[in-house]
C-alpha positions in Angstrom: -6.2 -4.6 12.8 -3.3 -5.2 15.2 -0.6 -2.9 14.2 3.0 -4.2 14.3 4.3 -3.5 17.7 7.5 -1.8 17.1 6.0 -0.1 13.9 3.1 0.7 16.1 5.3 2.7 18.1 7.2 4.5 16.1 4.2 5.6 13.6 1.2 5.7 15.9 3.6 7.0 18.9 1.5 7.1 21.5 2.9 9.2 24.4 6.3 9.5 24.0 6.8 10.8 27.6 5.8 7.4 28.7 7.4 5.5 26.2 11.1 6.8 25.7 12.9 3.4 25.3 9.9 1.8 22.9 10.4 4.7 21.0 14.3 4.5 20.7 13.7 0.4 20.2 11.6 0.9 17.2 14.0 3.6 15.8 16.9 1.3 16.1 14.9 -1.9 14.2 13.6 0.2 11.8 17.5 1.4 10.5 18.6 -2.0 10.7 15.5 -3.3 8.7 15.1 -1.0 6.3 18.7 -0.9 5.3 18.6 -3.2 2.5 16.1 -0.3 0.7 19.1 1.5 -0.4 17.7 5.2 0.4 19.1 8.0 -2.0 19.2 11.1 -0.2 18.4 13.7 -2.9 17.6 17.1 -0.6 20.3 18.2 2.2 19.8 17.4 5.5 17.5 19.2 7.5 18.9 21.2 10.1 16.4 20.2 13.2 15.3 23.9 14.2 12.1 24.4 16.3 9.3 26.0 13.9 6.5 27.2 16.1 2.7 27.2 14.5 -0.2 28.5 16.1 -3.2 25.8 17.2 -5.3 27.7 14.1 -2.2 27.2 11.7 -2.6 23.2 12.4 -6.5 23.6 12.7 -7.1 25.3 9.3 -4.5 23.2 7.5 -6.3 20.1 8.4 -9.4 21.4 7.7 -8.3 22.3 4.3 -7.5 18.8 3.7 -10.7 17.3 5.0 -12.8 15.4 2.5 -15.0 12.3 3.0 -12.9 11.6 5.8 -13.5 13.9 8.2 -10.4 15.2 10.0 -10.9 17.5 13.3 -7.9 18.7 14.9 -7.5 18.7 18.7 -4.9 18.0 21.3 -4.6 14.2 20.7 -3.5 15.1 17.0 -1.0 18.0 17.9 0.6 15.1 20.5 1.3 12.9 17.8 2.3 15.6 14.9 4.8 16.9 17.9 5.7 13.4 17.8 6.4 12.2 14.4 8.3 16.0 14.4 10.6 14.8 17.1 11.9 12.1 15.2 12.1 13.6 12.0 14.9 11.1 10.1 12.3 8.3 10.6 9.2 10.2 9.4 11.6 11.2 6.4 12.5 8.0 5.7 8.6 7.0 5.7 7.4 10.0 3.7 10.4 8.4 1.4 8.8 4.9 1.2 5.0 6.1 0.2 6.6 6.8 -3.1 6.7 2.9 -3.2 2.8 2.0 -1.8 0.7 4.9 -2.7 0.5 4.5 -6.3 -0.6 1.2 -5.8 -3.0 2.3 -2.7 -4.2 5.1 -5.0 -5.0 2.9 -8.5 -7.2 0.5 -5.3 -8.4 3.5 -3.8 -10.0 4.7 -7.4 -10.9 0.9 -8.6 -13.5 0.8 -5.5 -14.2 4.6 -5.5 -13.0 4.9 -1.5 -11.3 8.5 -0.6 -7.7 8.7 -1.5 -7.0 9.9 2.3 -7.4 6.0 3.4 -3.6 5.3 1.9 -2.5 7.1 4.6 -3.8 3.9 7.4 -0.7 1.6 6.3 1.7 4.2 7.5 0.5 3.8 11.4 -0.7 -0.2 10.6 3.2 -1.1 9.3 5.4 1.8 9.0 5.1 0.8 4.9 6.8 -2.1 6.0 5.2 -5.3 3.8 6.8 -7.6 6.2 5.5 -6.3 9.4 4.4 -8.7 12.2 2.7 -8.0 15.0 3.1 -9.6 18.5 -0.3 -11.0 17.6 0.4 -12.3 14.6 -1.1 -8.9 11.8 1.3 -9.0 8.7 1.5 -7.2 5.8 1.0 -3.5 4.9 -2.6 -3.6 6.3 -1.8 -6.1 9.0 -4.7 -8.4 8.2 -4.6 -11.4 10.9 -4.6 -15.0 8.9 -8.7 -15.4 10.2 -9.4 -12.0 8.2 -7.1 -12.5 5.6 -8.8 -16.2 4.2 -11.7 -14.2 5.1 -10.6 -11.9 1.8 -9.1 -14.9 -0.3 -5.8 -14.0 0.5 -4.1 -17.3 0.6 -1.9 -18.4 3.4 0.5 -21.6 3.5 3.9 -22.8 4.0 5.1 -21.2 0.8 2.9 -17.8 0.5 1.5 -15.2 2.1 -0.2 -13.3 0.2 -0.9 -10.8 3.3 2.3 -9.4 2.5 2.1 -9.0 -1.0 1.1 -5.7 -1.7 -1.2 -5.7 -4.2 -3.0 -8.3 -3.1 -3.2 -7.1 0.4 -4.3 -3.8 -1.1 -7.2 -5.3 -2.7 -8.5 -6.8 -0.2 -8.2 -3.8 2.6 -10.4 -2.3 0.1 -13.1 -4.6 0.3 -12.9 -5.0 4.2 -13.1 -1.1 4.7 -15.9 -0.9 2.1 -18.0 -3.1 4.4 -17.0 -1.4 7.6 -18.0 2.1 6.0 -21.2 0.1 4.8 -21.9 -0.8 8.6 -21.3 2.4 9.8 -21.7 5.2 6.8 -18.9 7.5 8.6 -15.0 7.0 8.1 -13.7 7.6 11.1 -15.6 5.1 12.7 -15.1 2.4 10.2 -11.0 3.4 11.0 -11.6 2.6 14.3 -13.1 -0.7 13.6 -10.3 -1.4 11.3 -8.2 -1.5 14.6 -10.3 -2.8 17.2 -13.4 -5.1 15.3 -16.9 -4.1 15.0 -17.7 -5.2 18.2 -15.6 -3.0 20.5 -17.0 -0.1 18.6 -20.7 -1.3 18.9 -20.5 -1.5 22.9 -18.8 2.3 22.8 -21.7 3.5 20.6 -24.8 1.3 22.7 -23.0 2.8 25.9 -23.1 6.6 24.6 -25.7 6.6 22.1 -23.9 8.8 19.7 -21.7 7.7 16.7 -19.2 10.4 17.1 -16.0 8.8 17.4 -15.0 12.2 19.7 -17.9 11.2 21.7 -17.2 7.4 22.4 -13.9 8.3 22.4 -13.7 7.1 26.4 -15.3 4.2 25.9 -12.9 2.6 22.8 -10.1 0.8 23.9 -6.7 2.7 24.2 -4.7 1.7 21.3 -7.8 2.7 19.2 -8.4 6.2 21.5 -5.1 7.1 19.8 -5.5 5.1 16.4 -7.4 8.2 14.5 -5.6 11.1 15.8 -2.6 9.6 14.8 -4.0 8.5 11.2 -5.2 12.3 11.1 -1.7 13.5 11.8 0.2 11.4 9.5 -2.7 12.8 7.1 -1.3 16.4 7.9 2.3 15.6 7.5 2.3 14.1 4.7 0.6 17.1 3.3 2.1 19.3 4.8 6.0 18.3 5.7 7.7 20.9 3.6 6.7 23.6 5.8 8.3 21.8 8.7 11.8 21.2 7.0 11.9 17.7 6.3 12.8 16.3 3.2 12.1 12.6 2.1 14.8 10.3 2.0 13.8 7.9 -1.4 14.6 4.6 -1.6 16.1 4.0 -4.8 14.5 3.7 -8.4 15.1 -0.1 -8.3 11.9 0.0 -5.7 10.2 3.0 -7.3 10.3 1.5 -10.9 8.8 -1.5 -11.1 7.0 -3.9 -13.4 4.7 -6.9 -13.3 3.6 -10.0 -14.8 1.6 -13.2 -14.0 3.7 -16.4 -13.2 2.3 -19.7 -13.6 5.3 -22.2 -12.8 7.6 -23.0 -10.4 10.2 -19.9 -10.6 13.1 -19.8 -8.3 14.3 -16.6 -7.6 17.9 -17.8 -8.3 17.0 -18.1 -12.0 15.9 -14.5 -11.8 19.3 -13.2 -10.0 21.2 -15.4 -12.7 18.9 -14.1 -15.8 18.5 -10.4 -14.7 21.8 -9.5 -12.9 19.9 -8.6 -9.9 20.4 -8.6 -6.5 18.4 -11.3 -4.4 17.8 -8.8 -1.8 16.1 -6.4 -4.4 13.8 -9.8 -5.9 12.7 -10.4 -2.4 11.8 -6.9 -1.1 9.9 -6.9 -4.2 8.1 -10.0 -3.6 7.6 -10.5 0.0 5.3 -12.6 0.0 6.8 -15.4 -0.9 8.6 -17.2 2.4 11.3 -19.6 0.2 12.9 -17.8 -2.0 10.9 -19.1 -4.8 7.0 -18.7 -6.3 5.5 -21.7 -7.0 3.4 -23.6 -9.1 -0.3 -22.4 -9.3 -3.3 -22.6 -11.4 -4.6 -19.2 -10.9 -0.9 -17.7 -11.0 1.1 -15.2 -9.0 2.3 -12.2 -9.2 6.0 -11.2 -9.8 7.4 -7.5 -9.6 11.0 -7.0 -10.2 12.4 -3.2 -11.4 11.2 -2.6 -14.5 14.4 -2.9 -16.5 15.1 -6.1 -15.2 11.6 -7.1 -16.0 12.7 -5.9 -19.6 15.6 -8.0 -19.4 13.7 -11.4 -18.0 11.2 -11.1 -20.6 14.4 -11.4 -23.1 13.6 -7.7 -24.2 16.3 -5.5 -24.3 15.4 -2.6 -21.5 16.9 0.4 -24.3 14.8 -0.5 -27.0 13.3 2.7 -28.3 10.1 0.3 -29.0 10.2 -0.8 -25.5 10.5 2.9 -23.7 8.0 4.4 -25.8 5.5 1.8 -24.5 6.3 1.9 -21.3 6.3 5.9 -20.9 3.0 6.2 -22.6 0.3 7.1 -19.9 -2.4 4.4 -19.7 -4.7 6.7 -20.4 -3.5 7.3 -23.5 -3.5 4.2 -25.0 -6.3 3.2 -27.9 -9.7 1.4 -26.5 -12.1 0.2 -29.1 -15.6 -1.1 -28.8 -16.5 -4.4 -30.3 -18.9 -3.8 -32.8 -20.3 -7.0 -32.8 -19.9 -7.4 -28.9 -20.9 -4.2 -27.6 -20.6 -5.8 -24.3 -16.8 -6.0 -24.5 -13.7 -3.7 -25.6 -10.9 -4.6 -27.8 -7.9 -3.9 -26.2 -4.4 -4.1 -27.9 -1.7 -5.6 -26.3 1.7 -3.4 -26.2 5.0 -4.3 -26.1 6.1 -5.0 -22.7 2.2 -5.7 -21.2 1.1 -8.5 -19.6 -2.3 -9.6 -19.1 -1.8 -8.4 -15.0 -1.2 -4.7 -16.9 -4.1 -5.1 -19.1 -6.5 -5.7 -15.8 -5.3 -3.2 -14.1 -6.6 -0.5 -16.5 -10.4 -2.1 -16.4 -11.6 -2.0 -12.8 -13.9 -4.8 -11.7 -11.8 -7.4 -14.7 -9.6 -9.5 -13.4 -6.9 -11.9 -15.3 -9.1 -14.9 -15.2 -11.9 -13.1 -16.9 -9.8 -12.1 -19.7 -8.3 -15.2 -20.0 -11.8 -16.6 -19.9 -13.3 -14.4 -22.6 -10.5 -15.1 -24.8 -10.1 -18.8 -23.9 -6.8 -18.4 -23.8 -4.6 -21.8 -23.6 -1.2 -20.1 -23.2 -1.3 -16.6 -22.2 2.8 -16.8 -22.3 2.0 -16.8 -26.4 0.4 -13.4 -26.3 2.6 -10.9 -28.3 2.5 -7.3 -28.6 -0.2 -5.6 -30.9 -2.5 -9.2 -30.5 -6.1 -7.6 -29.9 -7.9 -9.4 -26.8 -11.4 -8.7 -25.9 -12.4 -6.8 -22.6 -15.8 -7.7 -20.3 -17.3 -5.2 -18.9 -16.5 -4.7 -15.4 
């Protein structure tokens, strides 16, 4: 993947001794862009003292959070930690905005069993920006060109792009590192073929005869020579940023919060400002992938994710309900699955106030909507109430 220029700067920060005004570039976009987020500062600001660690304090912290992803620590990661430390309001504001992405990363992460340490690769792809466009033409949070991103059924045209959307984007990242760690059965390799293609690493590998990225190291293309080590070192801060002083700055709960549901028709975002007394900014920041203010009409449906009391309020519930709170703060995993007795192939699943069938999916990896709506040959799925029992196919 080719990572956002300016983003690329900022997060993957390659020498900052060589790239002062870059640096201060990015720094400046990224306030202006990431304005509209609304960031709630909840923890004083950090007084910017030098704390001094030893080379073994960084080397057994990331070793202690090595897993399937192997992480070694060595100069190339200490630059970039040093880095990311210099500039410590922006990495705040970005250990802020994973309160946003991860849970969805994570619920992807689990649905195709991949380690939980990959949701930190959007952080030096896009900065957690879903908007992010590269010089190149990457968008999104995994900055998927348009080739690779058809490639994944993520669908591109005048009106949509679903490379921006993050769940969908999510999804298919998964499925794209899945085959790159099927190529290569190691991690760190497949990261660095997630930024320079399969090929580039093939040649570094034929030319060494090792597959150690340290090894071929030499042979990889710059960008990616510093693509890991600065994945690695996002990995350690956003582990371990307490014991350096900073404290995230959150955007507010209106991005935190959020609900879904599927959306068949033409909907004009308008209607939703009107309806929910939100803000336009807020519907579009939620919904980025949509390029004209509106989502339109489509068979197969899209997704639209608004805060979840406005969601409340554009479903014509009313967001202080007792009903509706108690169904939306009970865990998933607390909710009653039944077999069907005379399909043991299926589950009965029981819809509750406030789901849609996008909510319903998301609990049973491998299902999508259209299966459900396929099993239960459903005609209008905006008919389905709460407590209606629908039946589940295996994933």
């Amino acid at each position: 993947m080719k990572p956002n220029i300016l983003a690329f700067v900022a997060t993957i920060l390659i020498a900052l001794t060589l790239l002062p005004t870059n640096i201060h570039t990015y720094a400046q976009s990224t306030r202006d862009k990431d304005a509209g987020l609304k960031y709630q500062i909840n923890q004083p600001e950090f007084e910017n003292t030098r704390l001094t660690f030893t080379e073994e304090d960084y080397e057994k912290r990331i070793a202690e959070i090595s897993g399937d992803v192997e992480l070694r620590y060595n100069k190339y990661v200490r630059g970039n930690i040093d880095a990311y430390l210099r500039y410590p309001r922006l990495t705040e504001r970005l250990i802020g905005k994973s309160t946003i992405y991860f849970p969805i990363f994570e619920e992807y992460l689990e649905k195709y069993d991949l380690p939980e340490e990959l949701k930190f690769l959007p952080v030096i792809e896009s900065a957690l920006d879903p908007t992010a466009v590269s010089r190149v033409g990457a968008g999104g949070l995994w900055q998927f060109m348009p080739y690779t991103g058809n490639e994944y059924n993520l669908r591109i045209n005048e009106y949509v792009d679903e490379r921006m959307d993050p769940r969908m984007s999510t999804e298919a990242a998964m499925k794209f590192l899945t085959n790159l760690h099927e190529r290569y059965d190691d991690w760190i390799l497949a990261l660095a073929a997630y930024n320079c293609g399969p090929g580039r690493v093939n040649k570094a590998i034929r030319r060494t005869g090792s597959k150690d990225f340290w090894k071929i190291y030499k042979h990889l293309p710059k960008e990616t020579r510093n693509y890991v080590p600065a994945y690695i070192a996002v990995a350690y801060l956003m582990n371990y940023y307490q014991i350096h002083g900073l404290n995230p700055v959150y955007p507010s709960l209106d991005y935190q919060v959020t609900d879904t549901m599927i959306v068949h028709q033409h909907l004009d975002f308008s209607r939703i400002v009107k309806k929910c007394d939100v803000e336009l900014e807020v519907v579009q920041k939620l919904n980025p992938s949509f390029k004209l203010n509106f989502i339109p009409t489509n068979h197969k449906g899209y997704v639209l994710t608004l805060p979840a009391g406005k969601m409340a309020l554009f479903r014509g519930i009313d967001p202080m309900d007792a009903k509706y709170l108690a169904a939306n703060e009970q865990p998933p995993g607390e909710k009653v699955y039944m077999k069907d007795l005379e399909d043991p192939g299926h589950t009965i699943y029981e819809i509750q106030n406030g789901e849609t069938l996008w909510d319903v999916a998301r609990h049973y990896p491998g299902v999508s909507v259209r299966d459900i709506i396929r099993v239960n040959q459903l005609a209008d799925i905006g008919k389905i109430k709460p407590g209606a029992h629908l039946k589940i196919p295996e994933g």
